[in-house]
C-alpha positions in Angstrom: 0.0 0.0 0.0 0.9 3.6 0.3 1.5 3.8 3.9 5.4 2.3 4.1 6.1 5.2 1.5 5.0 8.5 3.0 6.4 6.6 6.4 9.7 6.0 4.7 9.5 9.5 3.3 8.6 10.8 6.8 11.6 9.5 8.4 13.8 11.1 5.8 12.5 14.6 6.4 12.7 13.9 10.0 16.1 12.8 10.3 17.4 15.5 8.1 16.0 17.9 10.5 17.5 16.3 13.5 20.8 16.5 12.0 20.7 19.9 11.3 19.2 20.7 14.6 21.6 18.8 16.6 24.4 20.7 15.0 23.1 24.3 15.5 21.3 27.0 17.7 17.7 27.3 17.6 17.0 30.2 15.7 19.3 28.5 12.6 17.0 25.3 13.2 13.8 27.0 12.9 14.6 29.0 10.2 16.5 25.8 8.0 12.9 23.9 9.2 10.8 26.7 7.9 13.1 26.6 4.5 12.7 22.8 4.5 9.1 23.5 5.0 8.4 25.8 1.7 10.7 23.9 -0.4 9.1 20.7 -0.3 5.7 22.7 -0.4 6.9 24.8 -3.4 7.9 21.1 -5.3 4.8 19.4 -4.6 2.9 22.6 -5.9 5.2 22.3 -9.1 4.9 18.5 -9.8 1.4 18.6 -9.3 0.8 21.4 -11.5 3.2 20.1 -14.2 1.3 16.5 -13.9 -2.5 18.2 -13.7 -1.8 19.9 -16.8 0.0 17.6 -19.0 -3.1 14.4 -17.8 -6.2 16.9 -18.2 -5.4 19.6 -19.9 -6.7 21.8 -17.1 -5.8 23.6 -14.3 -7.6 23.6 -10.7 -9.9 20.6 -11.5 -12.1 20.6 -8.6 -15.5 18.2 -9.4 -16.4 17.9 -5.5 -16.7 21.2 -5.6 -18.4 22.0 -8.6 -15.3 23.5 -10.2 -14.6 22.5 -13.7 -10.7 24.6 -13.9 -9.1 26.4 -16.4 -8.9 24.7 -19.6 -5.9 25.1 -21.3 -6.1 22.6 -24.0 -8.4 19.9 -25.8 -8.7 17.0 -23.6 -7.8 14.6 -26.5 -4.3 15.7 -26.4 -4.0 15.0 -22.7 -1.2 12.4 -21.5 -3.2 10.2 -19.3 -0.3 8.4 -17.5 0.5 12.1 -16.2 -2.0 11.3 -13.8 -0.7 8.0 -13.0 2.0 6.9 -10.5 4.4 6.7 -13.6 3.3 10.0 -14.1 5.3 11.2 -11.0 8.3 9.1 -12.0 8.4 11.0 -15.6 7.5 14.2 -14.3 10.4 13.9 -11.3 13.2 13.4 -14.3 12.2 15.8 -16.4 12.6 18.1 -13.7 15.6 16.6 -12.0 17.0 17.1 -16.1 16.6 20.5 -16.1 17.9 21.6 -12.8 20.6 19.5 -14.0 21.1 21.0 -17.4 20.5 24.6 -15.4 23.5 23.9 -12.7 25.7 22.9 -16.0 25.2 25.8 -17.9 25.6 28.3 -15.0 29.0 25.8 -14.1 30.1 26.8 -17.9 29.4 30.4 -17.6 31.1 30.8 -14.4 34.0 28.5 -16.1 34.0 31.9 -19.2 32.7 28.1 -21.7 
């Protein structure tokens, strides 16, 4: 099931901000945990937003609610496993390849390549 996931993924968060607090004063911890905090807010936001575009072609798809979204394009040219596990997979390389090809090219800039 899901549960051993988010618990591993729990832990991880967890023991990353014991090791930084262990090692520092409190204001430093509380600031490096509300960091920690938007980060993983701000990539959940992203990956979400990515894969709820590319699967529906809208944006803010709400049914409960009575809340069709934006549309942003046909639903016929959706990518359906975007909204799929694999979805998550795809979308997390595709990011993790541009921050990558991002850190290069500021690497060869600061290099005068």
């Amino acid at each position: 099931g899901i549960f051993i996931p988010l618990i591993v993924v729990n832990c991880i968060i967890l023991a990353r901000a014991e090791s930084f607090a262990s090692k520092n004063p409190v204001i430093n911890s509380m600031a490096d945990g509300l960091g920690m905090g938007m980060g993983f807010t701000l990539s959940l936001v992203l990956m979400s937003t990515i894969r709820e575009i590319l699967g529906t072609g809208k944006l803010l798809v709400a049914k409960d609610f009575g809340f069709a979204g934006f549309k942003l394009f046909n639903e016929a040219f959706a990518a359906k496993i975007m909204i799929s596990p694999p979805g998550g997979f795809i979308t997390f390389g595709l990011l993790m390849a541009l921050i990558n090809y991002i850190s290069q090219r500021r690497e060869a800039r600061a290099n005068g390549r």
